[in-house]
SETORKOL-849438 format. One record per atom (N, C-alpha, C, O): x, y, z. Coordinates in steps of 0.001 Angstrom, whole numbers, padded with zeros to 6 digits, always signed. Example, Ala and Ser with C-alpha at 12.3 -4.5 7.8 and 13.67 -1.06 7.14 Angstrom:
! SETORKOL-849438
+013190-005690+007800/+012300-004500+007800/+013200-003300+007800/+014236-003319+008465/+012850-002250+007080/+013670-001060+007140/+012900+000030+007870/+013409+001138+008039/
END
This chain:
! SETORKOL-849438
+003009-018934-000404/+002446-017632-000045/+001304-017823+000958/+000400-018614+000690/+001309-017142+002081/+000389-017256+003112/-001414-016724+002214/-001506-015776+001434/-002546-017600+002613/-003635-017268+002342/-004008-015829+002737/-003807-015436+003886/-004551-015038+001791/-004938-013155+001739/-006290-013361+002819/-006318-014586+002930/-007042-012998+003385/-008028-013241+003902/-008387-011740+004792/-009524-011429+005149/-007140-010919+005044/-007818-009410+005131/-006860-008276+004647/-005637-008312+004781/-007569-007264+004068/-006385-006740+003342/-006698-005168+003671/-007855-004763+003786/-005458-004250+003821/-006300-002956+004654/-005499-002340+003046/-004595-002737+002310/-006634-000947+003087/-006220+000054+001788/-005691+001253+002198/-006120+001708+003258/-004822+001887+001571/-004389+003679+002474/-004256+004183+000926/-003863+003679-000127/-004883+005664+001412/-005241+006277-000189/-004920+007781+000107/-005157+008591+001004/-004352+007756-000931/-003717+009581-000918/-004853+010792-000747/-006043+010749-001060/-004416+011423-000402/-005779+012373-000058/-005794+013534-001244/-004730+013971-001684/-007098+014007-001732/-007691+014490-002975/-006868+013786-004288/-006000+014250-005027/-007418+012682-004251/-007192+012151-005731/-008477+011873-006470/-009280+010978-006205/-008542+012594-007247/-009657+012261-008116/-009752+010436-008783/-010836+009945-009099/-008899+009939-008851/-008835+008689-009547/-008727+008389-008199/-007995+009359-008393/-008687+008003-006842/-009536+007026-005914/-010921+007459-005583/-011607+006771-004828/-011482+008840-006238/-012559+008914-005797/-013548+008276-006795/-014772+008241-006667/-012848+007798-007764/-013414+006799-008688/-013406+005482-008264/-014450+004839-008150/-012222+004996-008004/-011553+003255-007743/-012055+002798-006592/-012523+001669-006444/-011976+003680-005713/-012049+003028-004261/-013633+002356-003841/-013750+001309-003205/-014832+003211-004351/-016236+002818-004267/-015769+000843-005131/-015737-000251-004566/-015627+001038-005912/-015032-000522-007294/-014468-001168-006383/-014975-002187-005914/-013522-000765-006050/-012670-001687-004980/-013015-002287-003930/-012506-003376-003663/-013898-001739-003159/-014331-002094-002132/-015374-003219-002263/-015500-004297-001681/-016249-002448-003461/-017195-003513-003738/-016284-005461-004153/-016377-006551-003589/-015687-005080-005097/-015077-005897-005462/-014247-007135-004188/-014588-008299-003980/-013155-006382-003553/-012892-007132-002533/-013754-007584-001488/-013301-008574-000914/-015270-007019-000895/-015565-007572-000473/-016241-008822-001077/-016368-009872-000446/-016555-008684-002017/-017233-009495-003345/-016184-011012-003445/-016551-012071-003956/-015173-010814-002972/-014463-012021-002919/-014270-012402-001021/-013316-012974-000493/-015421-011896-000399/-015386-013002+000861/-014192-011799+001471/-014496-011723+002661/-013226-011021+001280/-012403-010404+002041/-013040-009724+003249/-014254-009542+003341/-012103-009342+004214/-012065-008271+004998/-011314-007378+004695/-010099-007404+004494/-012446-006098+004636/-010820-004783+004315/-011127-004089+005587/-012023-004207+006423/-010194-003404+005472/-009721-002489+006677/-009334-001583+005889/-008677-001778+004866/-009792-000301+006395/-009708+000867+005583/-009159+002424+006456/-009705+002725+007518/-008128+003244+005901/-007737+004305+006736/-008759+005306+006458/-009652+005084+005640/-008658+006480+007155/-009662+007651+007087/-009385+007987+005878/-010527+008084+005427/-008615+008264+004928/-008884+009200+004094/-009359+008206+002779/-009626+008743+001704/-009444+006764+002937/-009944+006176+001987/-011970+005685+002369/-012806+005041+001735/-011985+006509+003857/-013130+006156+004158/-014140+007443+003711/-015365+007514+003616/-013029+008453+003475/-014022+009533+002601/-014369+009168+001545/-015507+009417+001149/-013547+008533+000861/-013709+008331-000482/-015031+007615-000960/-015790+007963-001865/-015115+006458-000066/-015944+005276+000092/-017218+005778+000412/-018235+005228-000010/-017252+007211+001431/-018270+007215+002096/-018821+006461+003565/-019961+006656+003986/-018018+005749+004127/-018519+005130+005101/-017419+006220+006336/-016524+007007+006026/-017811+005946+007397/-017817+006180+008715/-016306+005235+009685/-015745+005393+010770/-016203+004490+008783/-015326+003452+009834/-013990+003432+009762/-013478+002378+010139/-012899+004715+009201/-011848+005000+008639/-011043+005136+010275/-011401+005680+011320/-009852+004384+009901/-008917+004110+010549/-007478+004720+011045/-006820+004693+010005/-006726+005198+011961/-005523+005830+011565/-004618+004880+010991/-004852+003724+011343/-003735+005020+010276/-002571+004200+009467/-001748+002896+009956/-001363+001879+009380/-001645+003430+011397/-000275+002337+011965/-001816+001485+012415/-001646+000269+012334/-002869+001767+012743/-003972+000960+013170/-004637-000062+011907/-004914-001247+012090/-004819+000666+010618/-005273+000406+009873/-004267-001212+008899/-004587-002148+008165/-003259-000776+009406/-002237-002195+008944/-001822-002935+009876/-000756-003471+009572/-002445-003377+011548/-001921-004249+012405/-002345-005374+012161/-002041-006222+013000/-002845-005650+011452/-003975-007354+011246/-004729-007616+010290/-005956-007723+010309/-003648-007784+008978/-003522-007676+007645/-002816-008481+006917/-001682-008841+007234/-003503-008893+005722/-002212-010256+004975/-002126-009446+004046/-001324-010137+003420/-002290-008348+003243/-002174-007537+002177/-002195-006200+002256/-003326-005980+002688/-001553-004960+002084/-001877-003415+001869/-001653-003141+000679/-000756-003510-000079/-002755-002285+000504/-002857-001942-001485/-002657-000423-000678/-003356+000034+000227/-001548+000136-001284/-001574+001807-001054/-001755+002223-002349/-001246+001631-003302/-002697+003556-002488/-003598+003783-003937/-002701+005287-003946/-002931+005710-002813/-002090+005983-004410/-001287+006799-004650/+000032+007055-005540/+000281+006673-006683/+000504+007532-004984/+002270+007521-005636/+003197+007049-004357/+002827+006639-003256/+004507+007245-004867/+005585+006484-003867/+005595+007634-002683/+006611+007477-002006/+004887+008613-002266/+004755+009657-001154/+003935+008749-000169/+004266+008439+000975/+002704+008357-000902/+001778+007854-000399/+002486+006454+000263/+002040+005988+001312/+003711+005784-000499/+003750+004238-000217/+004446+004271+000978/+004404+003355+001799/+005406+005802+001174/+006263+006216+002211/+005418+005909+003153/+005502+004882+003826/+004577+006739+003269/+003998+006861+004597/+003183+005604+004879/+002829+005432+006045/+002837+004689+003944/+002705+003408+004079/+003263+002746+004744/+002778+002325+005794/+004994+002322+004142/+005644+001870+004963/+006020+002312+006102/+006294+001403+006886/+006170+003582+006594/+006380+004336+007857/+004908+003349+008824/+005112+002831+009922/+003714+003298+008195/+002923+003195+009176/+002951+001402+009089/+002232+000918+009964/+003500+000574+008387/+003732-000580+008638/+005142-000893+009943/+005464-001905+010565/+005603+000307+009921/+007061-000381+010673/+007622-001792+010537/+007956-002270+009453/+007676-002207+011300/+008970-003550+010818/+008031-004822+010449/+008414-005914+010030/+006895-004460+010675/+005969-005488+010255/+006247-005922+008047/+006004-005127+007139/+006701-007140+007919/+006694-007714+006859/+005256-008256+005798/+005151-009426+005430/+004032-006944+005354/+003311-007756+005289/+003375-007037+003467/+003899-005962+003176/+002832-007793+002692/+003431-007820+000925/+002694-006622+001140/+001947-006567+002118/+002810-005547+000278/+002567-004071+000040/+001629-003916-001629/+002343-003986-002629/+000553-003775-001781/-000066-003863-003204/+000357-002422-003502/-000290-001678-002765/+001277-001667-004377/+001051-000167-004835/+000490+000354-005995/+001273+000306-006943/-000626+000849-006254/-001161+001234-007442/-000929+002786-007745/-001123+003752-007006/-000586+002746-008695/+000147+004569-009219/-001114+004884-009251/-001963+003999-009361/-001518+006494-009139/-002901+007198-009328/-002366+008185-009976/-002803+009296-009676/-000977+008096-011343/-000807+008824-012026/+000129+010229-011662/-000002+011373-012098/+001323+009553-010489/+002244+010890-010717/+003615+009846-010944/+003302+008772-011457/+004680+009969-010719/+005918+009619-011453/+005987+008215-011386/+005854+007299-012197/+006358+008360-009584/+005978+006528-009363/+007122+005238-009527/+006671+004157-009905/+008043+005310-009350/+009191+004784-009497/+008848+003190-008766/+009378+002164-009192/+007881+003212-007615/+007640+002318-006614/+006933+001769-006778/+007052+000553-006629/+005327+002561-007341/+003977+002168-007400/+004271+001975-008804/+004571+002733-009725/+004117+000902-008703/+004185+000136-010916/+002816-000517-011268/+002525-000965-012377/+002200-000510-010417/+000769-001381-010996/-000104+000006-011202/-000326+000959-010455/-000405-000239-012240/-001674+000951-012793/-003022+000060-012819/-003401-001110-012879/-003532+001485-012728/-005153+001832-012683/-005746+000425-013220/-006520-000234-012525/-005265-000051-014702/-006242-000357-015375/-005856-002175-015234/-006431-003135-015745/-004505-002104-014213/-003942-003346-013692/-004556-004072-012751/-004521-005296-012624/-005270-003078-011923/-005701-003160-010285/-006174-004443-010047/-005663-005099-009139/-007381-005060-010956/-008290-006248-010453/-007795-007575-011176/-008092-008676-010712/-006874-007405-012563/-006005-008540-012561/-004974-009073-011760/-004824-010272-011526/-004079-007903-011233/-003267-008549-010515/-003541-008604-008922/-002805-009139-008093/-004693-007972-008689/-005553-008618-007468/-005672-010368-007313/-005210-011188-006520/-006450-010426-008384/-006597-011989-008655/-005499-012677-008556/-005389-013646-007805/-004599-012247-009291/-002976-013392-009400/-002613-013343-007656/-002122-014334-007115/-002865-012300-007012/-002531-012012-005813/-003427-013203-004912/-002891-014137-004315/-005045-012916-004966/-005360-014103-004314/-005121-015413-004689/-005341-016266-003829/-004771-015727-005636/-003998-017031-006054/-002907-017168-005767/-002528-018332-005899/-001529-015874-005097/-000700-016605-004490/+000126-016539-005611/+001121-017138-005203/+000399-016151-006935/+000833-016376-007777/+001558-014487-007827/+002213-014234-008838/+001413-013426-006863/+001742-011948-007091/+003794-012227-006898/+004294-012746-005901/+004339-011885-007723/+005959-011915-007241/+006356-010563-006479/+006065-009412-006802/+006982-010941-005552/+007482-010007-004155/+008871-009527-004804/+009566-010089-005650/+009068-008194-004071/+010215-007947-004159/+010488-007019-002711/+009802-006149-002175/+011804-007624-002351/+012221-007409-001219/+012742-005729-001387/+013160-005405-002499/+012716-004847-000460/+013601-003349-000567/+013732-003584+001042/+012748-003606+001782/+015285-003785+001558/+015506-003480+002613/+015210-002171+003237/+014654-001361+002496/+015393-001906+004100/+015087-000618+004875/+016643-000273+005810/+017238-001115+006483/+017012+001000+005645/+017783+001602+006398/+017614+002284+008088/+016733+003121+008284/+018154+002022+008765/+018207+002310+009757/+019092+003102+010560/+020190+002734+010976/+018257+004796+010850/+019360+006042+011043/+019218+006394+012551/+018126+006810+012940/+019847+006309+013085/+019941+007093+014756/+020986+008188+015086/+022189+008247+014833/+020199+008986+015692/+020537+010307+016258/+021599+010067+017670/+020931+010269+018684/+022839+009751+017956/+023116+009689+019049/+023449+011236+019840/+024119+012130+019323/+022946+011286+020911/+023544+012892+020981/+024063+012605+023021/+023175+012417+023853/+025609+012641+023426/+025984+013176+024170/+026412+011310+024440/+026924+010911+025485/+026179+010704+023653/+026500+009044+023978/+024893+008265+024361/+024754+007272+025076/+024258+008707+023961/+022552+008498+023978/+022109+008370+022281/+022564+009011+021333/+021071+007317+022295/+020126+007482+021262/+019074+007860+021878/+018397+007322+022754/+018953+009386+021036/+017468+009770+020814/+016854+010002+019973/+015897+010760+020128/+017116+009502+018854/+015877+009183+017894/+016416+008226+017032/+017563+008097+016602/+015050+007352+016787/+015742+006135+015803/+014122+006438+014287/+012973+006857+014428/+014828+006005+013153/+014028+005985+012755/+014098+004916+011644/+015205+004383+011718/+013287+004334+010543/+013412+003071+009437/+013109+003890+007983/+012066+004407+007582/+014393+003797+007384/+013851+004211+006097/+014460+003662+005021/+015592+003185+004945/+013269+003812+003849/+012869+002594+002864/+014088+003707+001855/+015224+003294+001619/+013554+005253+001308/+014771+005792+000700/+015981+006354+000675/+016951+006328-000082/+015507+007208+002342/+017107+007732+002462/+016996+009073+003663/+015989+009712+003967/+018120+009188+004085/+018512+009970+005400/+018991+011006+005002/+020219+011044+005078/+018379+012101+004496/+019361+013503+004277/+019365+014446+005381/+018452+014666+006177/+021017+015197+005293/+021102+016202+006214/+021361+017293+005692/+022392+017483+005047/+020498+018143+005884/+020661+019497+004764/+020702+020728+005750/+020522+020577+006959/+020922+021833+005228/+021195+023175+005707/+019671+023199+006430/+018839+022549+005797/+019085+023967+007881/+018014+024366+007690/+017288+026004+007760/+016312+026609+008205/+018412+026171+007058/+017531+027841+006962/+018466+027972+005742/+019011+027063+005115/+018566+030012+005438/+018787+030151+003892/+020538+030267+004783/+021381+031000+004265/+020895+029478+006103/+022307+029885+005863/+023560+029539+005197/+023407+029586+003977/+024572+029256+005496/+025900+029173+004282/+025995+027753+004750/+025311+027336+005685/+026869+027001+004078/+026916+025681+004047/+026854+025041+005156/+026587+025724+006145/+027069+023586+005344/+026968+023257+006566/+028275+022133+006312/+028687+021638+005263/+028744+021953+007773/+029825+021100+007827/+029549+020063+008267/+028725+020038+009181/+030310+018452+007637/+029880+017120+008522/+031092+016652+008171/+031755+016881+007159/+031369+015822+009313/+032575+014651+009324/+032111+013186+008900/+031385+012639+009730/+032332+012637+008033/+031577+011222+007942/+032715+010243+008161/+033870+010666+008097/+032455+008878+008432/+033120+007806+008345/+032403+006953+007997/+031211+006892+008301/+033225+005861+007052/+032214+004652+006916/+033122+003445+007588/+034241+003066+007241/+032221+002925+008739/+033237+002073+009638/+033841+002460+010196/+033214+003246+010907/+035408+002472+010565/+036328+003519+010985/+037180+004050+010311/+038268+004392+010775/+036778+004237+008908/+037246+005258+008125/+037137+006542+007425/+036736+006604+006263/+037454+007475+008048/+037478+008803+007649/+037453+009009+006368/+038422+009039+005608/+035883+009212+006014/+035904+009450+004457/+036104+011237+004267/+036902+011492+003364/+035674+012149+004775/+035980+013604+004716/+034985+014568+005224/+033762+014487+005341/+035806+015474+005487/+034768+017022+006322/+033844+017414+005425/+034293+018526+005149/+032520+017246+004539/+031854+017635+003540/+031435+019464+003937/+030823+020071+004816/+031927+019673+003129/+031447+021134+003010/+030355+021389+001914/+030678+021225+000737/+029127+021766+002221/+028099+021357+001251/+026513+021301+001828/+026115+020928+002931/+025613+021912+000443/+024247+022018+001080/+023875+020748+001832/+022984+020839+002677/+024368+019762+001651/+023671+018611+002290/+024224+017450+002354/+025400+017632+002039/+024045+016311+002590/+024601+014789+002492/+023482+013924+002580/+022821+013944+003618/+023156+013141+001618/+022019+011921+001352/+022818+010758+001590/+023967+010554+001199/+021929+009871+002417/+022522+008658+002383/+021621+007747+002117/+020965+007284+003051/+021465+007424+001145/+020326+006338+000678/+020367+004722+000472/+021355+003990+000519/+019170+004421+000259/+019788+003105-000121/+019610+002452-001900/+019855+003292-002765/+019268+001257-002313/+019666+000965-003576/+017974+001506-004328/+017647+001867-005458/+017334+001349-003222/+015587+002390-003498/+015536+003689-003469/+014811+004580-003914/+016536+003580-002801/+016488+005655-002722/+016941+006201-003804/+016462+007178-004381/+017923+005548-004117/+018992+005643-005555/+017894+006563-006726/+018574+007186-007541/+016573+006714-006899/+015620+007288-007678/+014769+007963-007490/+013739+008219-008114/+015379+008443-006163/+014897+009892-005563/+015184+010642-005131/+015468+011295-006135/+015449+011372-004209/+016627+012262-004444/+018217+012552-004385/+018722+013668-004511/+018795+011543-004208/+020044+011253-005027/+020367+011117-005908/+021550+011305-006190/+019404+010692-006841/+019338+010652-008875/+019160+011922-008409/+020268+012132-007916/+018325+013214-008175/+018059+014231-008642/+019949+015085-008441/+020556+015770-009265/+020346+014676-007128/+021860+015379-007160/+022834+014963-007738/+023968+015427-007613/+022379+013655-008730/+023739+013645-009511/+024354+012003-009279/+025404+011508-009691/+023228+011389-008436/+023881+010172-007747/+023307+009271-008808/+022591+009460-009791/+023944+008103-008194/+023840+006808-009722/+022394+006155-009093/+021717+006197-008066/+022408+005414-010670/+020684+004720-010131/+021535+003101-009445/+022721+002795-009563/+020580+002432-008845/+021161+001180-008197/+020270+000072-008442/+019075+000079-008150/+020984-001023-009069/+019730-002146-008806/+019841-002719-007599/+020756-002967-006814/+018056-002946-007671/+017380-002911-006150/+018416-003666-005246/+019039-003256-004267/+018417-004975-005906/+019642-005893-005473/+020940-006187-005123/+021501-007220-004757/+021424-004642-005382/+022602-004831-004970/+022739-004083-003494/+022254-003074-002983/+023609-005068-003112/+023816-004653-001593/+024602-003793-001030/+025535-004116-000296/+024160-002121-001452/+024698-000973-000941/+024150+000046-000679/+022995+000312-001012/+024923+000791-000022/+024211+002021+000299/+025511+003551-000077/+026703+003739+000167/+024448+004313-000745/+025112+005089-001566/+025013+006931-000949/+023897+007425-000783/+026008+007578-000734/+026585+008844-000050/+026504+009518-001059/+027052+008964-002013/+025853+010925-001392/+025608+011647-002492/+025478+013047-001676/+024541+013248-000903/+026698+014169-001966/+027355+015143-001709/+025787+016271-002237/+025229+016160-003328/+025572+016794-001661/+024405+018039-002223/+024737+019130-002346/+024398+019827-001390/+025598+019947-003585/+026322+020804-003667/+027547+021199-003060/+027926+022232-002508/+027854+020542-003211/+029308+020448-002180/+030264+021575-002553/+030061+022117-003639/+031322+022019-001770/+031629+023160-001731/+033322+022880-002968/+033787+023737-003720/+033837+021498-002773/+034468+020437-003574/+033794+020204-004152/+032646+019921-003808/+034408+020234-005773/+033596+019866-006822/+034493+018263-007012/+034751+017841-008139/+034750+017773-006199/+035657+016688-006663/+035252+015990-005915/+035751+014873-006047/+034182+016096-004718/+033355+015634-004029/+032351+014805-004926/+031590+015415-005677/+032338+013440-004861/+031390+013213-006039/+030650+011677-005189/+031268+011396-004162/+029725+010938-005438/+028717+009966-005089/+029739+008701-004925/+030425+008319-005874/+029791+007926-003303/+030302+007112-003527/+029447+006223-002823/+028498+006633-002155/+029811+004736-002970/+029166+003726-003023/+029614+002392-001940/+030594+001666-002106/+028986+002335-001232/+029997+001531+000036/+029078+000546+000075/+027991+000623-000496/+029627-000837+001030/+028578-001990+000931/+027894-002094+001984/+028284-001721+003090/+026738-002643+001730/+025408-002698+002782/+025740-002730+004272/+025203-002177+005231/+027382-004010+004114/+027402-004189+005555/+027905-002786+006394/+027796-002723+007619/+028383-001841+005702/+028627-000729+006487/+027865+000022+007304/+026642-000091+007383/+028947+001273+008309/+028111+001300+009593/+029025+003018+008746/+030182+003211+008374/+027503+004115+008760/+027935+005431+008210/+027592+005965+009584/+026690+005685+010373/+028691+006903+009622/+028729+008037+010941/+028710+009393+010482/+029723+009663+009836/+027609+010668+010641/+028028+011906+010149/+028148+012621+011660/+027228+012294+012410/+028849+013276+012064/+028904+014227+012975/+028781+015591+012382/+029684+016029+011669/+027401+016481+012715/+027619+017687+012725/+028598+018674+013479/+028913+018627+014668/+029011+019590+012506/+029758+020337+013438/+029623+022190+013447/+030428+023097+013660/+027739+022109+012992/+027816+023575+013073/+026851+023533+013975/+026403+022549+014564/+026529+024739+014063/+025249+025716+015384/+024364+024617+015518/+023992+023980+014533/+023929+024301+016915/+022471+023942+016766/+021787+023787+015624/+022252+024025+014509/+020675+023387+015856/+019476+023523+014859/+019874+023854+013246/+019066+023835+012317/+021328+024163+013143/+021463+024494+011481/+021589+023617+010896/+022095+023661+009775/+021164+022499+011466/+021327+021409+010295/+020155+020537+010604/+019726+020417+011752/+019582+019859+009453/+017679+019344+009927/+018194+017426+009088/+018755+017199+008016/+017663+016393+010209/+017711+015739+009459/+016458+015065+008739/+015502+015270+009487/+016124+014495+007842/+015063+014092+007117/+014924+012616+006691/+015739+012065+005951/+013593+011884+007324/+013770+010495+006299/+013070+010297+005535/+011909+010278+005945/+013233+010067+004219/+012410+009807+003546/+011314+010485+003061/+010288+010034+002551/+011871+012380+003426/+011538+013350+002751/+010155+013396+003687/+009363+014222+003233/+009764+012845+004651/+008320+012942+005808/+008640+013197+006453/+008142+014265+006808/+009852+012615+007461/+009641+013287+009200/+011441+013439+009261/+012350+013286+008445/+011355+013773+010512/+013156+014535+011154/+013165+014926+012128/+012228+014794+012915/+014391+015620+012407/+014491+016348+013779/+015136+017513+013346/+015739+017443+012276/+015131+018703+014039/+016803+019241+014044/+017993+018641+014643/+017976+017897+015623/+018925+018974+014055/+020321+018059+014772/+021147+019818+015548/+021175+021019+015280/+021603+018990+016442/+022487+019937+017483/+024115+019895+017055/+024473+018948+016356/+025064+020859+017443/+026375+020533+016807/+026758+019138+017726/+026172+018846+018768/+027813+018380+017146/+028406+017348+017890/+027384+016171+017880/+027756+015154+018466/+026362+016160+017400/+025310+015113+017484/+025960+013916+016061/+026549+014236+015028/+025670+012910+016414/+026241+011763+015672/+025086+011164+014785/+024072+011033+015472/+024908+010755+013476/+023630+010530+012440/+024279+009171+012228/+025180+009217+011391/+024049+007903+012796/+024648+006925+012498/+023373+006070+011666/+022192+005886+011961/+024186+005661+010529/+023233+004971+009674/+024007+003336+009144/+025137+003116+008710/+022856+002408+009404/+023045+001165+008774/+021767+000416+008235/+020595+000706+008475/+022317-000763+007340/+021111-001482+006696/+020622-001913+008023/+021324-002060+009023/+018704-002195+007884/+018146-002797+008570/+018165-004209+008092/+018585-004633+007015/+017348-005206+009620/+017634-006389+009277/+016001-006880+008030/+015782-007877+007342/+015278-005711+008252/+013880-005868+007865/+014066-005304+006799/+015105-004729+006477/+012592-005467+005827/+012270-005093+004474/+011051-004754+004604/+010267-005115+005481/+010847-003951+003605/+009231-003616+002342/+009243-004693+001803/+010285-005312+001587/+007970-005142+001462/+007723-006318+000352/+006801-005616-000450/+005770-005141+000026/+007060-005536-001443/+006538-004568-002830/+006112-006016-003953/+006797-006985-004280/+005140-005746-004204/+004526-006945-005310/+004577-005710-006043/+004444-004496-005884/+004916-006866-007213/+005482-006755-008588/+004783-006992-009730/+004846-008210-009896/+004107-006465-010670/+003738-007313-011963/+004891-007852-011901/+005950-007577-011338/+004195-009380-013157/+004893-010199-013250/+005893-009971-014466/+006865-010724-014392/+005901-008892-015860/+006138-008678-016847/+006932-007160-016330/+007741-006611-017078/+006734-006843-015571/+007547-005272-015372/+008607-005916-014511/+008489-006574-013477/+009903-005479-015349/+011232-005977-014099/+011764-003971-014297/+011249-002981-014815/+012899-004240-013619/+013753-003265-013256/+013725-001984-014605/+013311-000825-014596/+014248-002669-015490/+014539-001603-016667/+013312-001081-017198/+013214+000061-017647/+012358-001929-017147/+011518-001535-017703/+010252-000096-017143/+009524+000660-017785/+010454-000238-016037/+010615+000597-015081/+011612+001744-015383/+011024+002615-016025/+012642+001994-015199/+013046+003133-015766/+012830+003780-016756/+012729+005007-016750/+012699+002879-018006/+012139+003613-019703/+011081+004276-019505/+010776+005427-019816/+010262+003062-018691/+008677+003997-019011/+008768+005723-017829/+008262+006786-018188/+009418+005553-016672/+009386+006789-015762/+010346+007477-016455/+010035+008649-016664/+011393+007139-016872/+012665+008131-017122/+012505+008527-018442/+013041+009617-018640/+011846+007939-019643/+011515+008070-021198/+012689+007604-021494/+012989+008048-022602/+013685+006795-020990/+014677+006380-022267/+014328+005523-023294/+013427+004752-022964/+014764+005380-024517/+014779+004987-025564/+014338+003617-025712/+015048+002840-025073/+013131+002924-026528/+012541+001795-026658/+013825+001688-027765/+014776+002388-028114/+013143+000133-028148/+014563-000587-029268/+013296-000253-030472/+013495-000499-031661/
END
């Protein structure tokens, strides 16, 4: 593990529990010889003056602790782009599927961290482009998932998909998610789609009310190359990554999605694996 030696923080804005942690934190990390680097909204917190924008605040960094929920880690990773640097996430107490280190975790597994001893876990990132007229114009990296949904209150929307060069079907339906094995526990669990371990190498198509009820979540492998072509009005269809940013899509515009070659690196307690993680967010059943 490369030596920690500066570590930048990004903190959700009005959280009462960083307006506690973050003054501690700061003290603390600098207290171990660090450099932090800090974004604006964790420089309110702190009180100081020297708050940073995001993609600035993580260019020259061996560590990011994002202090929030997995909204917060989004826009984390959005402002890391393809840069590989380990990701610290501390829940500040909303669902959190991503952010697994709690509050009362923070300065132990800090320590295991400057010792080099924190376990990584890889979440590839998906990669969606807009081709429109035989052009890319917009590319974007996402950690959960690419949905294309209706964008106003009108009647369904139509898409042609293929995975590779195979014609999987005309979806008639509020929407189409295409996520990956991270997304799998956000909003594709909410439509009905399966959960995925992190590890397995796929990416999963989840129908959003589909107009076919026989239309149901399927599951293709990483190495695939997904194509949706819209085929209604302009602007009636919006695409979304990762539930933060998008475009409108035009009819005939092409949503081509594949795995990236890059990742998130998400540190891990060392005692929380996969399942355990679900019981405690989802409440299923202890033994």
């Amino acid at each position: 593990m490369p030596v920690i030696k500066t570590i930048a923080i990004i903190s959700k804005p009005n959280s009462p529990a960083a307006v506690e942690l973050v003054p501690r934190m700061l003290e603390w990390l600098r207290g171990h010889g660090l450099t932090v680097r800090i974004d604006e909204q964790t420089a309110l917190y702190a009180g100081e003056a020297a708050g940073m924008a995001r993609e600035e605040v993580t260019s020259e960094c061996d560590l990011v602790i994002v202090l929030g929920g997995d909204g917060t880690l989004l826009s984390a990773a959005r402002a890391l782009g393809r840069r590989e640097v380990p990701v610290f996430p501390v829940n500040l107490g909303g669902l959190g599927f991503l952010t697994a280190i709690t509050v009362d975790e923070v300065f132990p597994e800090l320590e295991r961290a400057l010792r080099g001893e924190h376990r990584i876990a890889k979440r590839r990132l998906m990669t969606a482009e807009v081709v429109r007229d035989g052009e890319v114009v917009a590319s974007f990296d996402a950690l959960n998932d690419a949905v294309l949904t209706k964008s106003s209150i009108a009647r369904m929307i139509d898409l042609d998909t293929y995975v590779d060069e195979q014609f999987v079907c005309a979806y008639k339906a509020d929407g189409l998610i295409i996520a990956t094995p991270t997304g799998s526990t956000a909003y594709s669990l909410s439509a009905g789609g399966p959960i995925i371990f992190p590890s397995v190498p796929a990416i999963c198509l989840t129908p959003i009310c589909p107009h076919m009820l026989t239309n149901r979540p399927v599951l293709v492998p990483e190495s695939s190359v997904i194509r949706v072509t819209s085929r209604g009005p302009d602007e009636s269809v919006y695409l979304t990554i990762d539930g933060q940013v998008g475009l409108p899509i035009r009819e005939h515009d092409v949503v081509v999605c594949h795995s990236s070659h890059h990742a998130l690196l998400l540190t891990r307690p060392p005692k929380m694996m996969f399942f355990d993680v679900l019981r405690e967010k989802l409440k299923w059943g202890e033994r």
